[in-house]
N, C-alpha and C positions, 0 to 999 in steps of 0.2 A: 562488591566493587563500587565504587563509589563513579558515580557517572558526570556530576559537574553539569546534570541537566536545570538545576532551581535557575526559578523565573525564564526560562527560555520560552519563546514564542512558537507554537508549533503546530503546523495546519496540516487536516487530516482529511482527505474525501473518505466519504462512504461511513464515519465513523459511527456506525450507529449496530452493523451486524458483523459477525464473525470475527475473521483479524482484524478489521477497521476497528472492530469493538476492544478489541485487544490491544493495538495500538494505541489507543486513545488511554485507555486505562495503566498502559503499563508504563505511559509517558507523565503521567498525573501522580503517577506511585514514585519518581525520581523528580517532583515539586515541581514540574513544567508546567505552562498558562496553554492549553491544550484547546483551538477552535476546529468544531468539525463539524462536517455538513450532512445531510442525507435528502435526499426526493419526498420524505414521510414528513408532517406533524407529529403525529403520533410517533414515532418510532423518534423525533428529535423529543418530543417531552417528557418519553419515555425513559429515555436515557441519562438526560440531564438531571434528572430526579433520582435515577440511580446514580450515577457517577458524585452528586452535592451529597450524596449518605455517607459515599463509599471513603470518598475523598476529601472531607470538608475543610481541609487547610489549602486547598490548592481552588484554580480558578479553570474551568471548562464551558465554553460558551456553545452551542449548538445552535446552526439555523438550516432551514429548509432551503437547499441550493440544489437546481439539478444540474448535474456539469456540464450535458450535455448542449444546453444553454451558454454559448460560451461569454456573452454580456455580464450575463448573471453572474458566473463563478470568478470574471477578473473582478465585477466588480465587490466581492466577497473578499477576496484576495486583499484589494486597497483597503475596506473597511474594518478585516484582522489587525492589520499594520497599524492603521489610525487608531484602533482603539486599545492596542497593547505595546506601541510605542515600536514597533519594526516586529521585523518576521527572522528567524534562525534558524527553521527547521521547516520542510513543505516533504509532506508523506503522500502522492496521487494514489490513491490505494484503489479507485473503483475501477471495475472492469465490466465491459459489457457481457462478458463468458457467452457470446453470440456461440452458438454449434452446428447452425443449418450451411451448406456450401451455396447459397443463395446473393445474387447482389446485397439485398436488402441487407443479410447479416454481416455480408461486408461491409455495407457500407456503416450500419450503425456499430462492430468493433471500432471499427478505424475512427468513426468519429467519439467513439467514448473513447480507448482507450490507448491510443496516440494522439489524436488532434485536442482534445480537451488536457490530456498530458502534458502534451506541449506550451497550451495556453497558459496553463497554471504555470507552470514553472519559469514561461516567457516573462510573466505578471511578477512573480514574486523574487526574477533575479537582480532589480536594482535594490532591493531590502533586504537579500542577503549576503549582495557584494559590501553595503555599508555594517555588517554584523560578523562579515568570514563564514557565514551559515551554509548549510548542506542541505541535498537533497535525498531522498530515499525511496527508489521510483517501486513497486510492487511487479514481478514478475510470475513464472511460473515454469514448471519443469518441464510442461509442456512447450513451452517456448524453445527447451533443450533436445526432449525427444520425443520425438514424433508415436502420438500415443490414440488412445481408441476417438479423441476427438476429431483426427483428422479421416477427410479432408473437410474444416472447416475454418474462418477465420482465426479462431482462439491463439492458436500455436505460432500463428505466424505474425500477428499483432504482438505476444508476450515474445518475442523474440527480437521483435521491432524496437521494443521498450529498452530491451537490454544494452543493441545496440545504441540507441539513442544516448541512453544514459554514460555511454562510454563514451562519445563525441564530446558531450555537454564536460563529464569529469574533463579530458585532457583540454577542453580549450578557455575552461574554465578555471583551472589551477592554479594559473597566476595570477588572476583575482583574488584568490583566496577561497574561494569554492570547491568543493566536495560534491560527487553526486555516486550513490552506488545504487546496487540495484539488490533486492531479497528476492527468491528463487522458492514459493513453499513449494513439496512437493505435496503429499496426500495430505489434505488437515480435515479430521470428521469436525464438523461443527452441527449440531442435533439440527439445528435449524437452517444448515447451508448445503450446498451442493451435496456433498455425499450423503448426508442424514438420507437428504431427498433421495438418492438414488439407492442408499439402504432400505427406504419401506417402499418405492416403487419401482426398481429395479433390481431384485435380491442378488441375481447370480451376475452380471455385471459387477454388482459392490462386490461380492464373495472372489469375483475373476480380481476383480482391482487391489482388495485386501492381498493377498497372495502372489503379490507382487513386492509388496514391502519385507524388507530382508528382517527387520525387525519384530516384524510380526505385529504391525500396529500400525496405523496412521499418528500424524502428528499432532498436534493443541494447538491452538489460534495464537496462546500466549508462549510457544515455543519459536513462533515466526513473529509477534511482538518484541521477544526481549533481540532477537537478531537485529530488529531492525532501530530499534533503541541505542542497543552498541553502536550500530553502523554511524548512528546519528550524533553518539557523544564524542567528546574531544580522547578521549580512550580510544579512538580511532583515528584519530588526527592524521594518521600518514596513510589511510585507507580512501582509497577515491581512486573509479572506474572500475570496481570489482562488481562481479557479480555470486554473493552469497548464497549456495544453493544448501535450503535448507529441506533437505529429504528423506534424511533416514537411512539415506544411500540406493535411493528407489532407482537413484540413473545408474546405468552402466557402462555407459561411456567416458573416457576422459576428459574433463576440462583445461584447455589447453591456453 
């Protein structure tokens, strides 16, 4: 399917591990100008050196931004746009995945992965009302049901997200704006949350596993291509949804 993403402008927190990594990649694979940030050097030099092999007809630029930071990341935001001519695409993909029911971990979800959320996209909505461009805010199933992380901020932040991004789509539409939201539910990435919790929590991963009807957790680049669709004009009448992509891990209705 042909997605009508070449030369589109497209900003990525976090793009450096797991789905962020996937995002970034599978937005570069459809000839988008792909900038994304991460808290590492190394893990920005890293990637850019892989992504210029993988991809070299396309352009991805990588700088060390922490979002939490919120000076930093708008002023990241203006310097994407100046340097690629406007923005049509903004992915907040990082999450704080805070677990402890502690102020502190409140405090620091909320300000990673609402208030920096908010910023960005505050930042980058007069450059995507001039382009019609969309947003595609990163969620999680946990946000939908209530799962072994609670009681702690995660579920209720990633639920925060969903609705926000519903607000933002309906009051945004007559602009010309799009904002949806992606729902992974289990994704093993060797290096991310579950890998972790398969070599040092075996029978929690084994409890969790056996939860998916499918018999398998998801691929980073199974919650990339959703959120690429979400992003291209093949969705064009799609905005204020929330795409739960799980395997069918929820059992509840989405209403």
């Amino acid at each position: 399917m042909h997605l009508g993403l070449e030369k589109k402008v497209v900003l990525v927190t976090g793009g450096t591990k797991g789905i962020g990594r996937a995002i970034v990649a599978s937005f570069l694979s459809e000839g988008a100008i792909v900038h994304f940030c991460s808290r590492t050097k190394a893990d920005i030099e890293a990637s850019t050196k892989g992504l210029s092999e993988a991809y070299p007809q396309t352009k991805a630029f990588g700088v060390v931004v922490d979002v939490s930071k919120l000076s930093d990341l708008n002023a990241w935001v203006h310097k994407c746009a100046e340097q690629s001519g406007g923005i049509d695409v903004v992915v907040p993909n990082v999450s704080c995945f805070a677990m402890k029911n502690t102020v502190e971990d409140w405090q620091a979800c909320f300000h990673t992965d609402m208030l920096a959320l908010w910023s960005m996209i505050q930042t980058a909505l007069p450059y995507l009302e001039k382009t019609k461009g969309n947003v595609v805010t990163i969620s999680s199933v946990t946000g939908r049901d209530i799962d072994f992380t609670a009681p702690s901020p995660y579920g209720a932040m990633k639920a925060a997200v969903v609705h926000y991004t519903a607000q933002l789509a309906h009051t945004m539409a007559p602009k010309g704006v799009r904002a949806n939201t992606c729902s992974p539910g289990n994704i093993y990435i060797e290096d991310g949350v579950w890998g972790g919790i398969e070599r040092d929590s075996s029978e929690l991963f084994k409890k969790q596993m056996a939860l998916n009807p499918m018999g398998r957790m998801g691929k980073a680049e199974e919650i990339a291509d959703a959120v690429v669709f979400l992003a291209s004009q093949r969705a064009s009448f799609v905005s204020g949804t929330n795409m739960v992509v799980d395997g069918s891990l929820c059992t509840g209705v989405q209403l």
